[in-house]
Every structure is written in C-alpha cells, then in structure tokens.
MOPAC internal coordinates of N, CA, C and O (Angstrom, degrees):
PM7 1SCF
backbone

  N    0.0000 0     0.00 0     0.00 0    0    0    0
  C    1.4486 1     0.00 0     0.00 0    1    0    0
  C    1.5403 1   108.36 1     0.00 0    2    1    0
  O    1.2310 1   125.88 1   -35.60 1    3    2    1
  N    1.3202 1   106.30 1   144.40 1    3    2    1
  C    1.1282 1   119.89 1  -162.53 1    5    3    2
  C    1.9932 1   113.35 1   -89.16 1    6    5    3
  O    1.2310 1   120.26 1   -61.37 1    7    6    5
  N    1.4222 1   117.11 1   118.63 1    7    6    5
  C    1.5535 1   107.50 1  -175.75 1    9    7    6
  C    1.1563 1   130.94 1   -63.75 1   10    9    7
  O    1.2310 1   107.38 1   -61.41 1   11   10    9
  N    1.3711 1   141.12 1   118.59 1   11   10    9
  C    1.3806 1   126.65 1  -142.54 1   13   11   10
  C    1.9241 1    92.27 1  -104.12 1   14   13   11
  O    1.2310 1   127.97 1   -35.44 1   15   14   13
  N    1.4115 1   102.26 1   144.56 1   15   14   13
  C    1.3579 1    99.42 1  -176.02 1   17   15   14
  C    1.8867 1   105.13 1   -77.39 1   18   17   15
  O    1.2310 1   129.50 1     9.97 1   19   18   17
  N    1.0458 1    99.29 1  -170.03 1   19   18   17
  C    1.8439 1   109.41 1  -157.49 1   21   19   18
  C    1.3967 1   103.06 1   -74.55 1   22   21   19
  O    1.2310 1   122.47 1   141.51 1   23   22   21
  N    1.2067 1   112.88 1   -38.49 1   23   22   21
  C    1.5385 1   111.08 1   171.16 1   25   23   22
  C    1.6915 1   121.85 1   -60.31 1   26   25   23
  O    1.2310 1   129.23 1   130.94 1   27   26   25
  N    1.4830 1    99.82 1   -49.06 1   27   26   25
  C    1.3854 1   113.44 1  -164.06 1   29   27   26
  C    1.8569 1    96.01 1   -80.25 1   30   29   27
  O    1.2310 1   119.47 1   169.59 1   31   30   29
  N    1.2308 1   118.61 1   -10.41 1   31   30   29
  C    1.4574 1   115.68 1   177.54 1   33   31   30
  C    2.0407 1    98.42 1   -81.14 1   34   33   31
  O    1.2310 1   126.92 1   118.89 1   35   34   33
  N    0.9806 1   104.30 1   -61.11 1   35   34   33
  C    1.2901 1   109.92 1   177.70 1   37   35   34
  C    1.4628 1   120.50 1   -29.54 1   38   37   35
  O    1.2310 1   120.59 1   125.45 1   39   38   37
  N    1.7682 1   116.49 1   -54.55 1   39   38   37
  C    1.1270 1   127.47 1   151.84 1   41   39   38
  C    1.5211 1   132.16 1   -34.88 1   42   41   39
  O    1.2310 1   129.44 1   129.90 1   43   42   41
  N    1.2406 1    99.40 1   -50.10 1   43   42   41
  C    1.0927 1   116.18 1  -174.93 1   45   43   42
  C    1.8954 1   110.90 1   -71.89 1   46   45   43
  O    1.2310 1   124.84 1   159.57 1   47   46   45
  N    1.1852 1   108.30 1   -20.43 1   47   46   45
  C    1.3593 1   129.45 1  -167.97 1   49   47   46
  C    1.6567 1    95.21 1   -78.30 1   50   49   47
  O    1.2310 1   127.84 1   133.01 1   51   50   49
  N    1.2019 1   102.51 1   -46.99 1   51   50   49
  C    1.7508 1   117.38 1  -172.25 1   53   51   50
  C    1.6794 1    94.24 1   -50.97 1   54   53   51
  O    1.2310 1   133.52 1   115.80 1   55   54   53
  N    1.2236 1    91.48 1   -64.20 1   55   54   53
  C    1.7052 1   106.80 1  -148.83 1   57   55   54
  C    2.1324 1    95.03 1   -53.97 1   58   57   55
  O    1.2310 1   132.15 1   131.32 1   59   58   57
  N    1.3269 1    94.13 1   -48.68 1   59   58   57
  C    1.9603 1    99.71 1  -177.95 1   61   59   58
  C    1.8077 1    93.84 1   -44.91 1   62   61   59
  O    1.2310 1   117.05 1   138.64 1   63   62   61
  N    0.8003 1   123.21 1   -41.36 1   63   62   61
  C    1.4022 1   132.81 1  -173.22 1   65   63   62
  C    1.0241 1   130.07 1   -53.70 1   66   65   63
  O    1.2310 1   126.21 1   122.15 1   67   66   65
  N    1.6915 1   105.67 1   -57.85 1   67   66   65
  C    1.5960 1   113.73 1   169.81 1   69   67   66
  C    1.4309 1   119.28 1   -94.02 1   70   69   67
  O    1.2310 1   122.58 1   153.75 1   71   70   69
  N    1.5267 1   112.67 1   -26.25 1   71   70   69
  C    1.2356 1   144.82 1   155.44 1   73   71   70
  C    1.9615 1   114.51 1    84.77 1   74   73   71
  O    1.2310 1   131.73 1   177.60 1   75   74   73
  N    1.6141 1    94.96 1    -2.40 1   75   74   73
  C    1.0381 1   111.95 1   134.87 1   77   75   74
  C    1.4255 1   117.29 1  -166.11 1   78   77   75
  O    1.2310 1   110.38 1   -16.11 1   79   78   77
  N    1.5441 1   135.68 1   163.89 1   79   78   77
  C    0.7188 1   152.25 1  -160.18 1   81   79   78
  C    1.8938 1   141.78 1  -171.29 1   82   81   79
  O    1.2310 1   127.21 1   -23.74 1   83   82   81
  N    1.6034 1   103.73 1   156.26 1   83   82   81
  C    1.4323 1    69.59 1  -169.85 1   85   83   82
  C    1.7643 1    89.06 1  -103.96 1   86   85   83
  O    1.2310 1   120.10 1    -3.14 1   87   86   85
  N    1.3243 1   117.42 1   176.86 1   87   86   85
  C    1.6178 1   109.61 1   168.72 1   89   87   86
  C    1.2015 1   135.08 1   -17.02 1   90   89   87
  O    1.2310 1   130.37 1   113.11 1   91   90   89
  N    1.3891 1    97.60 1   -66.89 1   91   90   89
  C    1.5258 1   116.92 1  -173.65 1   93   91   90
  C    1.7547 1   121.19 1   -70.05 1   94   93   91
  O    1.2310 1   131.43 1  -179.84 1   95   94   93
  N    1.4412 1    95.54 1     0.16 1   95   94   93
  C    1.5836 1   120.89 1  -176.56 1   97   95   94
  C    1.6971 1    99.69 1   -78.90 1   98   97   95
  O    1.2310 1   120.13 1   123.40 1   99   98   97
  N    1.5078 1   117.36 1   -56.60 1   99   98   97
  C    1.2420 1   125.62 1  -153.12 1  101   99   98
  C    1.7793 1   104.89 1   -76.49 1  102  101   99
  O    1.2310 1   129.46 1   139.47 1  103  102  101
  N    1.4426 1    99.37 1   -40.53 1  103  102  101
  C    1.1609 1   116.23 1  -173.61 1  105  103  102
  C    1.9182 1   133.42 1   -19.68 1  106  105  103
  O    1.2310 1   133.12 1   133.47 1  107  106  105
  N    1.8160 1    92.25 1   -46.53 1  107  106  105
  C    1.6487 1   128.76 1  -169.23 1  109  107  106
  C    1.8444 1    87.59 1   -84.75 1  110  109  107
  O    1.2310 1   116.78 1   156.40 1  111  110  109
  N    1.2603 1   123.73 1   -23.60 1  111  110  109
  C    1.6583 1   126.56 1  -176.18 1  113  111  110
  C    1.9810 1   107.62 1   -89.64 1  114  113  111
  O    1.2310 1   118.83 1   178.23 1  115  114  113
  N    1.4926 1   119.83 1    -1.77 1  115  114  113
  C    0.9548 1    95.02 1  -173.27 1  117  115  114
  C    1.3425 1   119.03 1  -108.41 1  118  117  115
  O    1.2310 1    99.77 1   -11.94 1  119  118  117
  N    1.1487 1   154.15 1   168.06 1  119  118  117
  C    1.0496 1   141.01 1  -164.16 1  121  119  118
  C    1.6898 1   119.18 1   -91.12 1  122  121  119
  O    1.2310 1   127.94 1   -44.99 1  123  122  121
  N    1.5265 1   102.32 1   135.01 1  123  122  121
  C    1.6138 1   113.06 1   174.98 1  125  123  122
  C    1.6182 1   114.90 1   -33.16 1  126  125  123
  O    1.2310 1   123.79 1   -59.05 1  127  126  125
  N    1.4736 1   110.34 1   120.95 1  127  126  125
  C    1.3565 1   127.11 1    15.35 1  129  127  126
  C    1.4222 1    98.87 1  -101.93 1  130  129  127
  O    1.2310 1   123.62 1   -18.10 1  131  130  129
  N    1.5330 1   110.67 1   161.90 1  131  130  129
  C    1.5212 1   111.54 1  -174.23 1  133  131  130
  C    1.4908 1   103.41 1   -77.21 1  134  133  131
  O    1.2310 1   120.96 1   -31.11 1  135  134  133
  N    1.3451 1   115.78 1   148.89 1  135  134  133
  C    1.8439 1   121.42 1   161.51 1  137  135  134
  C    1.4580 1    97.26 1   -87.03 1  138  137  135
  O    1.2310 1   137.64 1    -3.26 1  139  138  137
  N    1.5678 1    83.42 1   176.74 1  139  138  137
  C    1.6158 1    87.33 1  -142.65 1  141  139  138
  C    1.5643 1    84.58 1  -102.56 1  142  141  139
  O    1.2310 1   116.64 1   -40.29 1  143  142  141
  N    1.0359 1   123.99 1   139.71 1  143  142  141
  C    1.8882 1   143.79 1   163.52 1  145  143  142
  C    1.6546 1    94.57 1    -5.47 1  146  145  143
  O    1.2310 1   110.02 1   109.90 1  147  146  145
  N    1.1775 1   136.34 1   -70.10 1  147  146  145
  C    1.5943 1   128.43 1  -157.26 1  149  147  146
  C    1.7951 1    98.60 1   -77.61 1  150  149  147
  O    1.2310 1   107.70 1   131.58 1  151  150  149
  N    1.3887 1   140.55 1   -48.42 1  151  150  149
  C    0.8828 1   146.02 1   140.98 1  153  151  150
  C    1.4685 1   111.41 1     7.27 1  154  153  151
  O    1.2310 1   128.80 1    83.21 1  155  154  153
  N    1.3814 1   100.66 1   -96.79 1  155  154  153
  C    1.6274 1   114.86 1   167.84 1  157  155  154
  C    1.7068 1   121.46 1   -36.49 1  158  157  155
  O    1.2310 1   129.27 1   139.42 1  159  158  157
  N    1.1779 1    99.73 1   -40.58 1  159  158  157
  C    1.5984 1   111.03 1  -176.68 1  161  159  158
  C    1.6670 1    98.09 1   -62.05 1  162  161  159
  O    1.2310 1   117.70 1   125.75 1  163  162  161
  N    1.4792 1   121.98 1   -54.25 1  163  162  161
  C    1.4053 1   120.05 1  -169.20 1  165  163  162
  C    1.4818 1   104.29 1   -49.06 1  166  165  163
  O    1.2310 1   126.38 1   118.15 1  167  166  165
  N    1.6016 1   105.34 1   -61.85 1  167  166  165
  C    1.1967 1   117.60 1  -155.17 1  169  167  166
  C    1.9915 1    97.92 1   -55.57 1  170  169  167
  O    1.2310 1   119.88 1   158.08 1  171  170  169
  N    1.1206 1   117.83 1   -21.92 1  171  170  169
  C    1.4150 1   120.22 1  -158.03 1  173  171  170
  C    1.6695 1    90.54 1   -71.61 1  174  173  171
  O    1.2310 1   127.68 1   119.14 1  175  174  173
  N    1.8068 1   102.82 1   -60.86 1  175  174  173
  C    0.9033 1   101.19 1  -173.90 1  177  175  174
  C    1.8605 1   123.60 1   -54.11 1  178  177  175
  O    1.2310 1   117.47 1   166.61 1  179  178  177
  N    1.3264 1   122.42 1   -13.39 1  179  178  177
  C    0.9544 1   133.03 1  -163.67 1  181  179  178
  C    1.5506 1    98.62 1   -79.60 1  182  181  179
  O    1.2310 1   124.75 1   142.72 1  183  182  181
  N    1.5595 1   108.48 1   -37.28 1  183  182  181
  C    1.4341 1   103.63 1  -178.51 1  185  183  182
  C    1.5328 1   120.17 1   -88.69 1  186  185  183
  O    1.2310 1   128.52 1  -175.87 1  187  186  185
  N    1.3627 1   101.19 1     4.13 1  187  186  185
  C    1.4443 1    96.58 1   172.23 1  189  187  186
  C    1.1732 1   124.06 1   -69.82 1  190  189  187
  O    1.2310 1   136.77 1   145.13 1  191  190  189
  N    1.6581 1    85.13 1   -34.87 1  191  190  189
  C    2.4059 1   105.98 1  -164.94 1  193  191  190
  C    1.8755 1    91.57 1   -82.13 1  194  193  191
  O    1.2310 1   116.22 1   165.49 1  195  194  193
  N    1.3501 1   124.78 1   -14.51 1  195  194  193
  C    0.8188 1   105.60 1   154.79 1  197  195  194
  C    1.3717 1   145.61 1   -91.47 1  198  197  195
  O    1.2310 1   132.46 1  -175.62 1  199  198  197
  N    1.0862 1    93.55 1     4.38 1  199  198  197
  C    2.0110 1   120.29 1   179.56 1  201  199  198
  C    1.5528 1   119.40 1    70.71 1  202  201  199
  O    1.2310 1   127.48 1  -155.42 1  203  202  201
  N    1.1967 1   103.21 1    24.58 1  203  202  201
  C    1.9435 1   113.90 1   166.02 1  205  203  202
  C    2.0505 1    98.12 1   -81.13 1  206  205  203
  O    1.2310 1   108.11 1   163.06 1  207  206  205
  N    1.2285 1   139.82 1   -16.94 1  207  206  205
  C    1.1008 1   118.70 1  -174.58 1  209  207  206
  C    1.7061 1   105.43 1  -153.46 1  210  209  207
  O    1.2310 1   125.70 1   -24.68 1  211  210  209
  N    1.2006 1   106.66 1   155.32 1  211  210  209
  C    1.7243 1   107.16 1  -176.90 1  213  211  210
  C    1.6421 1    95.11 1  -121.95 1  214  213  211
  O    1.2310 1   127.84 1     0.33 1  215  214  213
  N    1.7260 1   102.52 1  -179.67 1  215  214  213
  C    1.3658 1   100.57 1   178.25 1  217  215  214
  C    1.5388 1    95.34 1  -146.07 1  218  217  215
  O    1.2310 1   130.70 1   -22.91 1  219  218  217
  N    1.5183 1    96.97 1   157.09 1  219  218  217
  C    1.4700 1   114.95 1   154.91 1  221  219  218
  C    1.5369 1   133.03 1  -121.44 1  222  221  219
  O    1.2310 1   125.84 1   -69.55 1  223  222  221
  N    0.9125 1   106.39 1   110.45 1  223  222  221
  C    1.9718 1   109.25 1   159.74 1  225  223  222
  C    1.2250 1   123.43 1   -20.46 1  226  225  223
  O    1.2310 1   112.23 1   -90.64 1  227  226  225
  N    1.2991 1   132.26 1    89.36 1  227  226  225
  C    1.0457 1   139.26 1   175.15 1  229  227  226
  C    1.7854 1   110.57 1  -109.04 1  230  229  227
  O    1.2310 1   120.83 1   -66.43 1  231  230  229
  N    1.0034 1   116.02 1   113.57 1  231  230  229
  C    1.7258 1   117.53 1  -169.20 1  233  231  230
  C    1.8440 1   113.29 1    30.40 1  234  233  231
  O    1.2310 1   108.92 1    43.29 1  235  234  233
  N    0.7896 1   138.35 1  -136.71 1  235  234  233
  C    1.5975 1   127.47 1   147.09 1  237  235  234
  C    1.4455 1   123.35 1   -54.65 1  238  237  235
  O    1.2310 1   114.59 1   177.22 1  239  238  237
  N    1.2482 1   127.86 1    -2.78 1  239  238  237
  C    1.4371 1   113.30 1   168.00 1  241  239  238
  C    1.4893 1   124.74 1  -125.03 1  242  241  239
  O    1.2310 1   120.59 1   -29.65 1  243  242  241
  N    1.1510 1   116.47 1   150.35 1  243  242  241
  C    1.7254 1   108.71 1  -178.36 1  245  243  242
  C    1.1502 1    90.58 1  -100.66 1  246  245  243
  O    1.2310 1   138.07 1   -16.15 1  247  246  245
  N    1.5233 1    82.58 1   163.85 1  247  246  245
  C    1.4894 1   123.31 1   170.06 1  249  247  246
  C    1.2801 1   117.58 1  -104.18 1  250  249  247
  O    1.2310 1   118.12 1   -41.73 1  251  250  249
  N    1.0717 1   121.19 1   138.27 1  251  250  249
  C    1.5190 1   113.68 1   160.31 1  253  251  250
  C    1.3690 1   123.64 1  -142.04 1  254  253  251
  O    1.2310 1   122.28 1   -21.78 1  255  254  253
  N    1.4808 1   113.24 1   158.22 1  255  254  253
  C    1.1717 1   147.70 1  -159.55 1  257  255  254
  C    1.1287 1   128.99 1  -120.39 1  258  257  255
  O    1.2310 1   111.56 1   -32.60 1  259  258  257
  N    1.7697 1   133.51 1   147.40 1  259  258  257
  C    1.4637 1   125.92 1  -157.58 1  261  259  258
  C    1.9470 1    91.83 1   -98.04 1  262  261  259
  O    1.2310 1   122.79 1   -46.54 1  263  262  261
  N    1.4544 1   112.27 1   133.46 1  263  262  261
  C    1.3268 1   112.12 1   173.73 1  265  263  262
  C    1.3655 1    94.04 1   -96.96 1  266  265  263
  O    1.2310 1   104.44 1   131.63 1  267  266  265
  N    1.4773 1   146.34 1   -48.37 1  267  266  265
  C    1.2113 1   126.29 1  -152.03 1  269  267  266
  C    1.6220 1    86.31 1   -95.56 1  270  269  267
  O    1.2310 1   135.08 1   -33.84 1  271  270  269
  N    1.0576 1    88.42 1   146.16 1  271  270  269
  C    1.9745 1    99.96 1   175.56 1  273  271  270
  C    1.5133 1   102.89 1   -71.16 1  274  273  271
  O    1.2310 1   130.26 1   -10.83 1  275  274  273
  N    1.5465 1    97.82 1   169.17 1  275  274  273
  C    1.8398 1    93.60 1  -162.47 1  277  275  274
  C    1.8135 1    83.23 1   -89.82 1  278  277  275
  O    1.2310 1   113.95 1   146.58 1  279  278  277
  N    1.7053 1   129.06 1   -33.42 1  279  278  277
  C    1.3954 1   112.00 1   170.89 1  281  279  278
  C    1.3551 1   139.02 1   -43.56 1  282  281  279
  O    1.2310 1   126.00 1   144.74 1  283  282  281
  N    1.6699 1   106.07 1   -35.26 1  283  282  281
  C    1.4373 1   106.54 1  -175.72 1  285  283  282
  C    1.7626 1    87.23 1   -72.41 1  286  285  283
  O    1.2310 1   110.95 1   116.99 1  287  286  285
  N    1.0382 1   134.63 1   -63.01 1  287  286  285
  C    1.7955 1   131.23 1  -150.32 1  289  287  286
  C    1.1709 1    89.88 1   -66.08 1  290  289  287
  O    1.2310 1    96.33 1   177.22 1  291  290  289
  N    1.5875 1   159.38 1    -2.78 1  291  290  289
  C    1.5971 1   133.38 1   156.05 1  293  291  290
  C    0.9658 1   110.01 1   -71.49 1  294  293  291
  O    1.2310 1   125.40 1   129.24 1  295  294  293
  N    1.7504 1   107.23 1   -50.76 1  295  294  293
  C    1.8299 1   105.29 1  -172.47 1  297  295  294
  C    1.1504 1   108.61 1   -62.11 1  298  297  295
  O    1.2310 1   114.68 1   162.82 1  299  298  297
  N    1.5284 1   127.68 1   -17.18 1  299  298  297
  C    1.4605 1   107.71 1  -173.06 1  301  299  298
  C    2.2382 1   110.11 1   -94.64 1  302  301  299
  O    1.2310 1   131.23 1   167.96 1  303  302  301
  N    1.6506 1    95.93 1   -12.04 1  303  302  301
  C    1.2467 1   101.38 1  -179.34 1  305  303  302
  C    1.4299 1   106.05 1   -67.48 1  306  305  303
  O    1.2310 1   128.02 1   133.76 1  307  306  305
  N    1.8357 1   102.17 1   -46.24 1  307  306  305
  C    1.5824 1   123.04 1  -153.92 1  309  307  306
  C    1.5106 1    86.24 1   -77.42 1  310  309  307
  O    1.2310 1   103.76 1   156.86 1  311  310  309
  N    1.2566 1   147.51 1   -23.14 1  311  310  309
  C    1.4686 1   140.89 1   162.17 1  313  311  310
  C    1.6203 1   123.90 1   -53.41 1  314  313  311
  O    1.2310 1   116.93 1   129.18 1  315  314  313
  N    1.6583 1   123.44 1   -50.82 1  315  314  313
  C    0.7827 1   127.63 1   152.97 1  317  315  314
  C    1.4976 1   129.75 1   -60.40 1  318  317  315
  O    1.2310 1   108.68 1   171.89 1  319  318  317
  N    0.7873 1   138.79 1    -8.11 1  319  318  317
  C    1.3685 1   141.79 1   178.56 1  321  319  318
  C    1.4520 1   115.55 1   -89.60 1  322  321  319
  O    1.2310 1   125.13 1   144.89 1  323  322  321
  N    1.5667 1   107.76 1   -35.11 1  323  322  321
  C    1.4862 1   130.19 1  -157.04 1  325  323  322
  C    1.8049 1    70.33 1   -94.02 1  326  325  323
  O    1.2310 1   111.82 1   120.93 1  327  326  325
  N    1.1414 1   133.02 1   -59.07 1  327  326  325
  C    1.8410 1   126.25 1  -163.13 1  329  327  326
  C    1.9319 1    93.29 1   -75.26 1  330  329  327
  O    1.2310 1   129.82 1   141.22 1  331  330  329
  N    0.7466 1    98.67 1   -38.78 1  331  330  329
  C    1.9274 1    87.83 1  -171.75 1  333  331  330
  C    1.6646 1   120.41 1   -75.01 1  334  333  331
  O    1.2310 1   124.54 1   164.85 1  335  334  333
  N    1.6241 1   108.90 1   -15.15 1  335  334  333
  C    1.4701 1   119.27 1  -170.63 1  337  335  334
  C    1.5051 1   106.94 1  -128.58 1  338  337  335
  O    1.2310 1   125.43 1   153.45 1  339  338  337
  N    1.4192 1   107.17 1   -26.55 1  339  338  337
  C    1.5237 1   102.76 1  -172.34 1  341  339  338
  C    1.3571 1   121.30 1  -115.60 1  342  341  339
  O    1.2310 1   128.11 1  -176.70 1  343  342  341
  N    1.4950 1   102.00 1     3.30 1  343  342  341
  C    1.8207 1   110.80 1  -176.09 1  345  343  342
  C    1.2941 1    98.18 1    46.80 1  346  345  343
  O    1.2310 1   128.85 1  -108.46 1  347  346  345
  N    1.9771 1   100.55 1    71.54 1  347  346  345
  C    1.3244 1   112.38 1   163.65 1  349  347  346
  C    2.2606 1   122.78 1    41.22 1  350  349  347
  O    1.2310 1   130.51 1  -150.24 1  351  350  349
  N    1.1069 1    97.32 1    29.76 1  351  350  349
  C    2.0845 1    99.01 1  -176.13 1  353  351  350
  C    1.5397 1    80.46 1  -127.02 1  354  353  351
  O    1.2310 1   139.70 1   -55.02 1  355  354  353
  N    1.5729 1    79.40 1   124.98 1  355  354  353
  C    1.9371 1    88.57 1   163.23 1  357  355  354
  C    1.4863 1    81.55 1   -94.44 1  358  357  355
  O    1.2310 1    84.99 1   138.17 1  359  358  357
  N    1.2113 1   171.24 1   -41.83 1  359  358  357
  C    1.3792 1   165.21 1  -164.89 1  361  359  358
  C    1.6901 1   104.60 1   -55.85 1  362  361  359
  O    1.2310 1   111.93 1   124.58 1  363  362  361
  N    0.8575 1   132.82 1   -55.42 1  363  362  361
  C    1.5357 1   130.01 1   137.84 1  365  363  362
  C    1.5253 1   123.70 1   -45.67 1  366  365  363
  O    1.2310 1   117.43 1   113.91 1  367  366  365
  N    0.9919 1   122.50 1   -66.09 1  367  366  365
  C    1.6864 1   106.54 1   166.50 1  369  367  366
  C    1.5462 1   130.69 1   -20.81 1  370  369  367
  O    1.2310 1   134.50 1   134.43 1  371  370  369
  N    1.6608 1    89.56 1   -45.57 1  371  370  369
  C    1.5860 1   107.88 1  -155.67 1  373  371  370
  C    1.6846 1    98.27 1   -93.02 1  374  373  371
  O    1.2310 1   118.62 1   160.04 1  375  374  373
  N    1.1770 1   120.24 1   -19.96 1  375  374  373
  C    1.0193 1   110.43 1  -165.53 1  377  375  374
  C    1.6747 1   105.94 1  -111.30 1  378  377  375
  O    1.2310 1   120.40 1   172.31 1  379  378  377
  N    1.6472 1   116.84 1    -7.69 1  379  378  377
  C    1.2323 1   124.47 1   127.15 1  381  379  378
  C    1.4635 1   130.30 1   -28.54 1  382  381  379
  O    1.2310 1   122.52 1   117.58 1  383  382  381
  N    1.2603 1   112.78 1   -62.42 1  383  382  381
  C    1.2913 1   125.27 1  -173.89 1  385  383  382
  C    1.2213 1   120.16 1   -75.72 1  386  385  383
  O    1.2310 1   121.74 1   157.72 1  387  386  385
  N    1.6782 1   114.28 1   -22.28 1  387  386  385
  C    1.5016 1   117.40 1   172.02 1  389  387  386
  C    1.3597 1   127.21 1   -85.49 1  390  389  387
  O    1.2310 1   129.67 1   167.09 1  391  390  389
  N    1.8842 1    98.96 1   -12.91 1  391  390  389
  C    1.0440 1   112.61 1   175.64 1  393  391  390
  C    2.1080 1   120.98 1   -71.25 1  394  393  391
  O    1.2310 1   135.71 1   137.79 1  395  394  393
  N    1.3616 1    87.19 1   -42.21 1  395  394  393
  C    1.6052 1   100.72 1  -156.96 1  397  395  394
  C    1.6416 1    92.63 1   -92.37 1  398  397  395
  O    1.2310 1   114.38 1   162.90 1  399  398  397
  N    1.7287 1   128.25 1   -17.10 1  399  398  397
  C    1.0531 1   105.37 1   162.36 1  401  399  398
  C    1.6219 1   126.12 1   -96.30 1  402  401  399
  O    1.2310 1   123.16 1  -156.08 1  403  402  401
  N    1.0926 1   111.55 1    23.92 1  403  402  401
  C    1.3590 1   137.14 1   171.44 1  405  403  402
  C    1.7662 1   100.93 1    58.65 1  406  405  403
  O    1.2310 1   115.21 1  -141.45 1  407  406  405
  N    1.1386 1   126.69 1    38.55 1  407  406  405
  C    1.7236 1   141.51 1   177.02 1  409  407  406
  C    1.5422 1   101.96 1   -44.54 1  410  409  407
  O    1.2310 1   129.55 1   -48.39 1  411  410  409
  N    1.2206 1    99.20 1   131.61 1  411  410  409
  C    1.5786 1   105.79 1   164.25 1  413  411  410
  C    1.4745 1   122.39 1   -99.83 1  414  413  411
  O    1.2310 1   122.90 1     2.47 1  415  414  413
  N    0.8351 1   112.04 1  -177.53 1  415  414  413
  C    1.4524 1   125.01 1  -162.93 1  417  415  414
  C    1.5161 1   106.77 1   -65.84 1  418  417  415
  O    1.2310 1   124.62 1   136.98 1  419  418  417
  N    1.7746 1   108.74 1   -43.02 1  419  418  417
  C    1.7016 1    93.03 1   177.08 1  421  419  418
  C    1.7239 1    97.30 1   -69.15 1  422  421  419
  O    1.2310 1   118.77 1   121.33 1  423  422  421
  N    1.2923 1   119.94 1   -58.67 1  423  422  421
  C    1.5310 1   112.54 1  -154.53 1  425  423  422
  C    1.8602 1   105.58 1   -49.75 1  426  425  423
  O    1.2310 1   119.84 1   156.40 1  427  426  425
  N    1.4658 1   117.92 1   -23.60 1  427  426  425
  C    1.2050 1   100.58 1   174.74 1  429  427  426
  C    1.7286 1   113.22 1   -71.04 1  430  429  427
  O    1.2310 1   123.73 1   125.88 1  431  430  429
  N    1.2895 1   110.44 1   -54.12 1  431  430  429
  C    1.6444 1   109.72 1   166.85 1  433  431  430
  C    1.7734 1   103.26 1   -36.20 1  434  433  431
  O    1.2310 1   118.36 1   102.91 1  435  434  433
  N    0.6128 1   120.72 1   -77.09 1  435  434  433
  C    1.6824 1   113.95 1   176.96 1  437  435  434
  C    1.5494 1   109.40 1   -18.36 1  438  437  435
  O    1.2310 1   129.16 1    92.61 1  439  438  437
  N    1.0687 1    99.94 1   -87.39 1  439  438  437
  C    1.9240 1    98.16 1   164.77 1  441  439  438
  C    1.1753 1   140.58 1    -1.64 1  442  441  439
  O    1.2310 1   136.20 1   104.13 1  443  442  441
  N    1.9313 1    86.23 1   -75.87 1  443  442  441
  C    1.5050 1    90.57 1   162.79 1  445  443  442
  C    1.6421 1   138.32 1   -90.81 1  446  445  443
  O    1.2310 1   127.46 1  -165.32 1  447  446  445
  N    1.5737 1   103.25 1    14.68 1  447  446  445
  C    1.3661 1   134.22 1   150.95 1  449  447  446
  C    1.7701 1   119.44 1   -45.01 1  450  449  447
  O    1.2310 1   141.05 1   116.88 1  451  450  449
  N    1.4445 1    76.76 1   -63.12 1  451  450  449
  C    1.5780 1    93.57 1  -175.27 1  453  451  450
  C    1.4962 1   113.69 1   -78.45 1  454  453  451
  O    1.2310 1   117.32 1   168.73 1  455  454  453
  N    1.3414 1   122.71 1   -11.27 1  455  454  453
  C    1.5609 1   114.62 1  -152.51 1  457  455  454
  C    1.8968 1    72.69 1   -98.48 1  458  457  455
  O    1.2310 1   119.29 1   123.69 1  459  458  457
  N    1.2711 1   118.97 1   -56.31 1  459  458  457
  C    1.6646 1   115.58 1   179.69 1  461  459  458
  C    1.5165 1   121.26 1   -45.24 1  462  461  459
  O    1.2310 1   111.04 1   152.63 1  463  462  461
  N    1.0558 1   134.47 1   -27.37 1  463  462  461
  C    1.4792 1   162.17 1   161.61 1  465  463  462
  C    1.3541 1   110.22 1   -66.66 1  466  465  463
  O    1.2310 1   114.91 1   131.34 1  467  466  465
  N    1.2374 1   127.25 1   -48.66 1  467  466  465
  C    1.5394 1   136.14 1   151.74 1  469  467  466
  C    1.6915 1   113.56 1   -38.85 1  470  469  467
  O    1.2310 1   130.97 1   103.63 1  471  470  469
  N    1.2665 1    96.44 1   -76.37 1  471  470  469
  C    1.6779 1    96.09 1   170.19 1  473  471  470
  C    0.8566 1   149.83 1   -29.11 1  474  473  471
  O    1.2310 1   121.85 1   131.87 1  475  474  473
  N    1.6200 1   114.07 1   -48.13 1  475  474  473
  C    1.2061 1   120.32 1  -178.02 1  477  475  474
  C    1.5916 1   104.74 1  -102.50 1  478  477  475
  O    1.2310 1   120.10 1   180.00 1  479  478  477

C-alpha cells in the first residue's frame, strides 16, 4: 500500500468520515487554511488512480467514496512507523509512548485491558 502524502491523508480522513461525499462536502473538514476547490479536485482525482477512493455518477457530478477502509491504512501506516522508528518492536513503540506521555499505572492497566479484550 501506497503512503499517502499529508494532504492526501487529510482528504482521505474527510472522506472515512462522511464515507461518501461530494467535493465540496469534504472541503469545510480540512484543515486551516482551506485549498482551494480545483486543488482538492486534483488531489481527489489523484487518489482515485491511486485506488484510495471510487466514484459515482450522480446527475453531472460524482460522488465519491473511500475504497480502502480507513483500518487497513493505519495498520499499514502504524506498521511502518513501528519498522522505520522501532526496528520493527511494538514493545518499544509502546513503551516509547508510555514513556513520553508520562502514563500512569492505571492508564497502562487500561491498555493492557484493552489489548486482552482485543484478543479474545
């Protein structure tokens, strides 16, 4: 899967959101300062040819829609990140993250609350 740059993630963020939409839908979802309507349109189209979004015919205008689910593109972000920063250990990742957000002892039980709850 292909890494979507910061803009086109953002977009892409919109669309998981409304889950479909037409352009001018996503637009009010993206973050200050807004791009401008044709802007957005490229980039849309950009994610089509890359296969993050499909469209439908709606009178003269399409619609479009997110084909890759927004789950598969974390696990595949949250994969790279964990291989590019952590030499592949979510056990390092995680304990990165517990470190620098200064987590206490319940919020880590929480964690591993949830990661057991996950499992089964």
């Amino acid at each position: 899967m292909i890494k979507l740059a910061k803009r086109e993630e953002q977009i892409m963020q919109a669309f998981w959101e409304l889950e479909r939409a037409f352009i001018r839908d996503i637009i009010p979802l993206l973050p200050d300062p807004k791009p401008h309507y044709n802007s957005v349109a490229t980039m849309v189209k950009i994610l089509e040819e890359k296969g993050f979004l499909g469209h439908e015919v709606i009178g003269n205008m399409y619609q479009y829609f997110p084909v890759i689910p927004r789950d598969d593109y974390q696990s595949h972000a949250l994969k790279d990140i964990v291989s590019q920063y952590f030499d592949n250990s979510y056990p390092r990742m995680l304990a990165f993250f517990a470190k620098e957000q200064n987590l206490g002892e319940q919020e880590l039980k929480e964690i591993l609350d949830l990661i057991k709850n996950g499992k089964s």
